[in-house]
C-alpha positions, 0 to 999 in steps of 0.5 A: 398539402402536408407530408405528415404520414402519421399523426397520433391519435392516442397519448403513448403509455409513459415508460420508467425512467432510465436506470441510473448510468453515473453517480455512487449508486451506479458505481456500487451496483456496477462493480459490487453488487453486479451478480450474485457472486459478487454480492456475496464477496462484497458481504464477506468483504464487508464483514471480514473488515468488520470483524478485523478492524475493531480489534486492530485499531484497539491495539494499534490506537486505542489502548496504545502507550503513545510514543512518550509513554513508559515502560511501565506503562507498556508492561500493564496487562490487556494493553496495545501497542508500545509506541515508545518501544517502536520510537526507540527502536525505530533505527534497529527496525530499519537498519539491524545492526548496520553501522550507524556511520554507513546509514547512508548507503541502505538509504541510497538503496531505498532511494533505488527501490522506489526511484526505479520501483515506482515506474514501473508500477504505473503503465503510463510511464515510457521505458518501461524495458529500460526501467526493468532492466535497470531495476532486475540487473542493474539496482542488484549489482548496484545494491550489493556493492553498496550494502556489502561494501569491500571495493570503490573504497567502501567500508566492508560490512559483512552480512551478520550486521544486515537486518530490519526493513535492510533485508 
């Protein structure tokens, strides 16, 4: 009459619910609380940030002269950063003693880096081959008639006067 072939007579003990396999707390557990040895560099971790983050917000921000401060401001004892130094000098930082009138050719050579550097940093973009031939052979050849100058008309600029982020 039925093909039932086994029925329960009993109700089965209950089991634990399963362990949690998305959310923040799965993540945590997965990839920084996964063993021992990870617990304790994530611990490090989070201590080292501890220990580093207080003091260098207090320079940076805390007890820093904001960009319109003055000198005198910057010259009082215990103080953090001289922003208005840093805005004033902003152009000698980036550029050394380059020519202001030939700025634009340090910038055409960051514009290459990141044009060229960025691809390269991110797996799914196609020709990659091409890319690291254009950034490691040819940005080179490029960025050193650019900055040096001396052909194609360009104003010779001779390495002395180079310095900042430019180097």
């Amino acid at each position: 009459m039925t093909d039932i072939a086994f029925v329960r007579s009993e109700i089965a003990p209950s089991k634990p619910a399963p362990g949690r396999t998305s959310g923040v707390m799965a993540w945590l557990k997965q990839n920084l609380f996964a063993s021992i040895g990870d617990t304790v560099l994530t611990i490090l971790a989070i201590l080292f940030i501890a220990w580093v983050v207080p003091p260098l917000y207090g320079f940076l921000v805390g007890n820093a002269v904001p960009p319109g401060g003055t000198v005198e401001q910057c010259r009082v004892e215990n103080v953090g950063a001289c922003w208005a130094y840093i805005a004033s000098e902003i152009e000698f930082f980036i550029y050394g003693f380059y020519p202001m009138a030939e700025y634009w050719r340090p910038n055409i050579v960051f514009a290459l880096l990141v044009l060229l550097g960025a691809p390269m940093l991110i797996p799914s973009v196609p020709y990659k081959v091409l890319n690291a031939v254009a950034f490691f052979l040819v940005m080179p050849v490029v960025d050193a008639i650019l900055l040096q100058g001396g052909m194609f008309g360009l104003r010779e600029v001779p390495t002395e006067q180079w310095g900042g982020l430019l180097i």
